[in-house]
C-alpha positions in Angstrom: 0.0 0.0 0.0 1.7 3.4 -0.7 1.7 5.6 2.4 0.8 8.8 2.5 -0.3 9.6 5.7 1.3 7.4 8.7 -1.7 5.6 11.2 -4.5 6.9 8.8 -7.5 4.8 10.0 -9.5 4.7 6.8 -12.9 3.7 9.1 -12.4 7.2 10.5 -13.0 9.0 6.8 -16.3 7.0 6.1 -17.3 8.4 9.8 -16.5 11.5 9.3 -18.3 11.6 6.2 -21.5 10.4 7.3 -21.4 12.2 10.2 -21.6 15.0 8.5 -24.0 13.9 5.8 -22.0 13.5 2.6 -22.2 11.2 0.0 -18.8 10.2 -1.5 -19.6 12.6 -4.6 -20.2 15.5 -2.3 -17.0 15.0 -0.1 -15.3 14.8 -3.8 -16.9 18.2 -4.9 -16.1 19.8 -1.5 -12.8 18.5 -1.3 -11.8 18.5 -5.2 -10.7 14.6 -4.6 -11.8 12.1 -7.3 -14.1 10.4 -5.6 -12.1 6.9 -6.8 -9.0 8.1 -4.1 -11.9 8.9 -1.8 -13.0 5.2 -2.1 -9.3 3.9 -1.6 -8.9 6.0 1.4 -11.9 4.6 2.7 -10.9 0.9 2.2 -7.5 1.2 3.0 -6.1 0.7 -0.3 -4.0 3.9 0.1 -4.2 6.7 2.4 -4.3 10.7 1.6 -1.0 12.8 1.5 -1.0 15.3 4.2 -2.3 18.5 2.2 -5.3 15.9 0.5 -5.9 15.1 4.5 -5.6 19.2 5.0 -8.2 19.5 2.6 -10.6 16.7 3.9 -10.4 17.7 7.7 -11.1 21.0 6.5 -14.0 19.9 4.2 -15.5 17.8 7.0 -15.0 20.4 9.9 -12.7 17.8 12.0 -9.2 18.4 13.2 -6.5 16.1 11.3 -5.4 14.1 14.6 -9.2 12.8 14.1 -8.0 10.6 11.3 -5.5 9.1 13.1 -7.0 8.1 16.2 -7.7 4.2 16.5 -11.2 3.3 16.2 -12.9 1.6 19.2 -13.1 -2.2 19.7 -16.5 -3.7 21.4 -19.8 -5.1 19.8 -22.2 -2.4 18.8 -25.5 -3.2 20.3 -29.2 -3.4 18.5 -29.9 0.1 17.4 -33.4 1.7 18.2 -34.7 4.4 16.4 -37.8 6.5 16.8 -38.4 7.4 13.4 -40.3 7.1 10.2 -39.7 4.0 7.6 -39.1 6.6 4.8 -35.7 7.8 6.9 -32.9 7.6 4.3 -30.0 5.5 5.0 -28.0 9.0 5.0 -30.2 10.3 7.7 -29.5 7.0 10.0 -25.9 6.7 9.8 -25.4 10.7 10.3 -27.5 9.6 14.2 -25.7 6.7 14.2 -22.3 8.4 13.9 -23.4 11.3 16.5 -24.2 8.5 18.9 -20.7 7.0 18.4 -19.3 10.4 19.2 -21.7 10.6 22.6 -20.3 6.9 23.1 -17.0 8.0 23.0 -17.6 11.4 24.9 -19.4 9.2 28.0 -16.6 6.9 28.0 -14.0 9.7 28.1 -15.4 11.9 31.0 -15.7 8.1 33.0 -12.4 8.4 33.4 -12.1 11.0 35.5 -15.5 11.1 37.7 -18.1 8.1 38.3 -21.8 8.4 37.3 -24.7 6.6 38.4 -24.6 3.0 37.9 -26.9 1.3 35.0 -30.2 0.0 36.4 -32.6 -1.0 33.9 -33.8 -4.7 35.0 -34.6 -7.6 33.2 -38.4 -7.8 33.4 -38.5 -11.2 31.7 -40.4 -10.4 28.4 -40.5 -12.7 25.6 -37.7 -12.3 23.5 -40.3 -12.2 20.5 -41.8 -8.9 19.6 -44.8 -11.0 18.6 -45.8 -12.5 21.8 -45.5 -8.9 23.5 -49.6 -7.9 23.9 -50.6 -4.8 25.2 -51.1 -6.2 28.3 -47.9 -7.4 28.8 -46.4 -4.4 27.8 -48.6 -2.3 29.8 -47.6 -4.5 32.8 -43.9 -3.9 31.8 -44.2 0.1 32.3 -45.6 0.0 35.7 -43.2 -2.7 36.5 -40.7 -0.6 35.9 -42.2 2.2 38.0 -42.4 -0.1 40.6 -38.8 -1.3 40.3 -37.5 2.2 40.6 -39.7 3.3 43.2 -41.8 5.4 41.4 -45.2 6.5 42.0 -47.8 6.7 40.0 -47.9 10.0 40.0 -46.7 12.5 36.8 -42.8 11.8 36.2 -41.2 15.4 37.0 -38.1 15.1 33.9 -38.1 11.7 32.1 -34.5 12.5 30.8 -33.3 12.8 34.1 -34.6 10.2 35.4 -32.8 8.0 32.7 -29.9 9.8 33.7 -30.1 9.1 37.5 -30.6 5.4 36.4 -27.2 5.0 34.5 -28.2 6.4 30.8 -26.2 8.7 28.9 -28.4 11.3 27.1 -27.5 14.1 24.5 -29.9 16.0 22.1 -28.6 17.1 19.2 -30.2 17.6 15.6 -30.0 14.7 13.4 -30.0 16.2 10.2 -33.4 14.5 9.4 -37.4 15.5 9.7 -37.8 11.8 9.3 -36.0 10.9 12.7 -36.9 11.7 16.1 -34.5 9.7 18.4 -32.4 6.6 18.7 -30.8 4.6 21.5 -28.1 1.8 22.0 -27.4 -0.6 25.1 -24.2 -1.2 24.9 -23.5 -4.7 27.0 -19.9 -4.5 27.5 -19.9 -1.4 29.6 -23.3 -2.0 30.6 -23.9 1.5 30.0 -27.0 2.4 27.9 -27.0 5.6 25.3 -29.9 8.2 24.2 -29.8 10.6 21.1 -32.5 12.5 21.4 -33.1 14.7 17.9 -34.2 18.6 18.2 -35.0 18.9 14.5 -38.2 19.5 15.4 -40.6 19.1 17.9 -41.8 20.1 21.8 -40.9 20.0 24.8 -44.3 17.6 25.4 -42.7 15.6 22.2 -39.3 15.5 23.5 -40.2 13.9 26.9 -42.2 11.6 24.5 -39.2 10.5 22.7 -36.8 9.6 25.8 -40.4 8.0 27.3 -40.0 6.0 23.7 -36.2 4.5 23.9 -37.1 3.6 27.2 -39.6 1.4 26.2 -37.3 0.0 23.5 -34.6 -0.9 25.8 -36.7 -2.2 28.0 -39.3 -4.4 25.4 -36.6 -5.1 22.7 -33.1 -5.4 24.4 -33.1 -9.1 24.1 -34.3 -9.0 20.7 -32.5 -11.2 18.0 -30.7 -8.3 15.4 -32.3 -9.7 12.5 -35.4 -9.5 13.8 -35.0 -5.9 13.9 -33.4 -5.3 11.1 -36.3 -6.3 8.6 -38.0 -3.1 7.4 -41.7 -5.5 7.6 -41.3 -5.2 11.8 -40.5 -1.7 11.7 -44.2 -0.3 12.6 -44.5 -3.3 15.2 -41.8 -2.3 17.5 -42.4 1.2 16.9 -45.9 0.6 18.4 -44.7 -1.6 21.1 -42.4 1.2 22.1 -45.2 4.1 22.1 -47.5 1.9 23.5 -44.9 1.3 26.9 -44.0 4.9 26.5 -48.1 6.2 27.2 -48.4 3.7 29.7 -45.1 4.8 31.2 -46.0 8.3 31.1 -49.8 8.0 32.1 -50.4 4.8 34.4 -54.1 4.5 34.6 -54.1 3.8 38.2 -53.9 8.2 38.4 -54.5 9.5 35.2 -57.6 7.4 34.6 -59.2 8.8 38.0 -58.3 12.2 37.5 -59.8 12.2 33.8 -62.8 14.0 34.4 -64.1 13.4 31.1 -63.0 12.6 27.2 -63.1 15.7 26.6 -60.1 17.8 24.6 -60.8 20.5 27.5 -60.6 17.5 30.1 -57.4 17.0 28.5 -55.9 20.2 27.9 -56.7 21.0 32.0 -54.7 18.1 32.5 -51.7 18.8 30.1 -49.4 20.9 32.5 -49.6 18.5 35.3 -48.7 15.6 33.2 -46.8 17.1 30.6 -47.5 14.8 27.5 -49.2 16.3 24.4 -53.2 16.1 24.4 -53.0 14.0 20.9 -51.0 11.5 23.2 -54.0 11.4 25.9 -56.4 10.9 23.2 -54.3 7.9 22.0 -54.0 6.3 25.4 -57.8 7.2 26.4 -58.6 4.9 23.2 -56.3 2.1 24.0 -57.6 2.2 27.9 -61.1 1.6 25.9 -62.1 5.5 27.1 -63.5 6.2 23.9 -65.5 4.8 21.2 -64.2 4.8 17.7 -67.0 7.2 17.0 -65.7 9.5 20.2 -61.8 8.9 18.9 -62.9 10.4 15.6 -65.0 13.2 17.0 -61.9 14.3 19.4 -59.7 14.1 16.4 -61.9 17.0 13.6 -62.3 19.5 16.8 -58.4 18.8 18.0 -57.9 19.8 14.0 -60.5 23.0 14.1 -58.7 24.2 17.1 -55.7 24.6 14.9 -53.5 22.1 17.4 -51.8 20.0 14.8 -49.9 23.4 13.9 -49.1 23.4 18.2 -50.9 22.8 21.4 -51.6 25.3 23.9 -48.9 25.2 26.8 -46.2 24.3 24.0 -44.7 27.4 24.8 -44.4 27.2 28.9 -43.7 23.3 29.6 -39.9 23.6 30.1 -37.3 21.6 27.9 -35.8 18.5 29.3 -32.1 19.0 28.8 -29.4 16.5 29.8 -27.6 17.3 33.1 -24.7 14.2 33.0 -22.4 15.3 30.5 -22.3 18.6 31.0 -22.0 18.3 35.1 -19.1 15.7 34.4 -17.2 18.3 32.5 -18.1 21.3 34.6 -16.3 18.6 37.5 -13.8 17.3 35.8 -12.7 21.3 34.7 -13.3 22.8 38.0 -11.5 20.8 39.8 -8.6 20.9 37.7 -8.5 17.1 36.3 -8.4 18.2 33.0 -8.0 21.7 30.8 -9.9 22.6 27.7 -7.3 21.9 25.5 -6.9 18.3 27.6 -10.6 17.4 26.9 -10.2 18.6 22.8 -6.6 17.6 22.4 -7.8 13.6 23.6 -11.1 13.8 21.8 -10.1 14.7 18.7 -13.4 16.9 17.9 -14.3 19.9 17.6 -15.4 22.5 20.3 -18.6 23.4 18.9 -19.5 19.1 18.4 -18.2 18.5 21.8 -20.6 21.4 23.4 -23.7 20.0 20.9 -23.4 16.7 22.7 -22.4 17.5 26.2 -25.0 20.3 26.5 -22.7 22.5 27.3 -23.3 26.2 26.1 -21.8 27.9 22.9 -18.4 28.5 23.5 -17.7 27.1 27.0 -14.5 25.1 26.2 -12.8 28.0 25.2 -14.2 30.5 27.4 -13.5 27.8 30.5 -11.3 29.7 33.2 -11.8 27.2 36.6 -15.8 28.5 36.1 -17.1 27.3 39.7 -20.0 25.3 40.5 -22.3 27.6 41.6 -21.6 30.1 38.9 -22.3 27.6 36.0 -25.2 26.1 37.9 -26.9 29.2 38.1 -26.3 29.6 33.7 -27.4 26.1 33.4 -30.6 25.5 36.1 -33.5 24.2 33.9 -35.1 21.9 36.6 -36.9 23.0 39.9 -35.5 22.0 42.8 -38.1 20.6 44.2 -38.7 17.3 42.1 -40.2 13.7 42.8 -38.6 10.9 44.0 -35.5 9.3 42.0 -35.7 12.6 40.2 -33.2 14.7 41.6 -29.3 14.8 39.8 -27.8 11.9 40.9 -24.1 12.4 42.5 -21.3 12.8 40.2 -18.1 12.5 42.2 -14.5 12.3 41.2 -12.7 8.9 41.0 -10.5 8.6 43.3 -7.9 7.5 41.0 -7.9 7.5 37.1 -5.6 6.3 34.5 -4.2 9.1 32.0 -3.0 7.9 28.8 -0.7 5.0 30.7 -0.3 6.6 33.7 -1.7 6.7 37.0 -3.2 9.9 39.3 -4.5 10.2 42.6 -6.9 12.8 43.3 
């Protein structure tokens, strides 16, 4: 093979690529490449001289060293996505590639400071999508209430309480009206991942879609791959996940009794308090056999005559769920001197403005970061009262008390 470029990992070009959405003919136009070098840079056949790399890194937005770093061994687990089956293969490996980079990200800041342990049980569901009934999955969400000591009350922030129970979350946009949100549990860190997409969307939508991977991780973790990965099951376990996601969100138990009618203002009166959409109460009102089909339809032309598909009312006040682990692990990790700025770029090998995206960290923090403390930065960041229901405060996130440091070893 003739060298050009010493330790250039051709996997990383075909990531970069898709993570930023090009097709091999547009990376060849951006880059003026043939898009035949392109394609034996990608499959190791050769590998870019240093001013062709220049040129790419540039194209791409990513810093050289990027194409140089080793790529990750461990087995990718079953990808879930929220999304539509008209989502172009494009649109799913750009997510995919953005969750490699939260992967990656999670896995870096877990060297320095310890986060809340995974706990999402095995509830014993059939492996089989097909012998899941809505019973069983109905079951399965209060189960899991139950498990984590939750009451059946409204669930304060659903992100953090994925969060508190071991999950890494980002939001990010994917690039893609046709995608909502995707997860992956990732068995040999036991450690469980959540892209949520902020394409479009509400806050009421948002909360939907982390309510929705959790019911795919817990309904479809033990599903064989190639079930999943035939386009004919797609609208199955996208159902099966909604379905555990409503009765996640709205256990009968409470909701039904405080229903005072099916009625959309019955609804909408209810919509703060639970925070979930009033088309999603109209869905779970049908499948709790609330409503007629007659009724279902009836709700359905005045929810369109009040001009709601365009937005609900309260759209505009229910607060955003925004991931609080990523970005408190790097406000720790920096304030208490562990690592710079330039540390956390330098051994990332992305950008500032990617890292921020993913960590929800704001515009320009890395290099406006000088030893910030906590209480300055929590006061920028607060989005949560602090008066929130069980299981549903920040969990701890505390230094190791030793970490390894590119081959060496540091106490703290």
């Amino acid at each position: 093979m003739k060298l050009g470029t010493p330790g250039f990992v051709p996997a990383r070009l075909t990531e970069a690529r898709e993570v930023r959405g090009l097709t091999a003919a547009s990376l060849a136009e951006k880059t003026h490449v043939s898009r035949q070098s392109l394609s034996h840079y990608e499959k190791g056949r050769s590998t870019p001289s240093s001013k062709v790399l220049e040129r790419i890194a540039e194209a791409v937005e990513l810093p050289v060293g990027y194409f140089t770093r080793p790529m990750e061994s461990y087995t990718r687990g079953t990808i879930f996505y929220r999304s539509m089956s008209s989502a172009t293969k494009t649109a799913r490996n750009r997510a995919l590639r953005r969750l490699d980079w939260i992967k990656w990200i999670g896995r870096y800041v877990t060297e320095f400071v310890d986060i809340p342990k995974s706990d999402f049980p095995d509830l014993c569901l059939p492996n089989d999508p097909l012998q899941l009934s809505d019973r069983i999955i109905d079951d399965a969400a209060i189960g899991l209430r139950k498990h984590w000591g939750l009451r059946m009350d409204p669930i304060s922030n659903v992100v953090l309480l994925l969060e508190n129970k071991g999950a890494v979350v980002s939001r990010d946009k994917l690039g893609a009206q046709t995608l909502d949100s995707l997860s992956e549990v990732v068995r040999e860190e036991d450690r469980t991942y959540v892209l949520i997409g902020t394409d479009k969307g509400t806050p009421a939508r948002w909360r939907f879609d982390a309510a929705h991977e959790l019911g795919h991780i817990m309904l479809h973790a033990n599903v064989d791959p190639a079930f999943m990965a035939k386009s004919v099951n797609h609208s199955l376990i996208e159902n099966q996940a909604h379905r555990f996601a409503a009765s996640f969100l709205l256990p009968l138990e409470s909701f039904g009794d405080e229903l005072f009618g099916v009625s959309l203002d019955a609804f909408l009166a209810l919509k703060p308090r639970w925070k979930t959409s009033i088309a999603m109460m109209i869905r779970r009102a049908r499948d709790a056999g609330f409503l007629s089909p007659q009724a279902e339809r009836g709700l359905w032309v005045n929810y369109a005559r009040r001009g709601w598909r365009r937005g609900e009312p309260f759209d505009d006040v229910l607060e955003v769920e925004e991931p609080r682990l990523l970005r408190s692990s790097f406000d720790l990790l920096l304030s208490n001197g562990l690592q710079t700025s330039s540390d956390v770029v330098s051994a990332l090998d992305l950008p500032n403005t990617d890292i921020e995206a993913l960590g929800g960290l704001p515009p320009g923090f890395l290099s406006s970061f000088i030893r910030l403390n906590l209480k300055m930065l929590d006061s920028q960041l607060r989005t949560l009262d602090t008066d929130v229901a069980l299981n549903q405060r920040p969990a701890p996130i505390v230094p190791l008390s030793r970490h390894r440091n590119k081959g060496s070893e540091r106490r703290i």
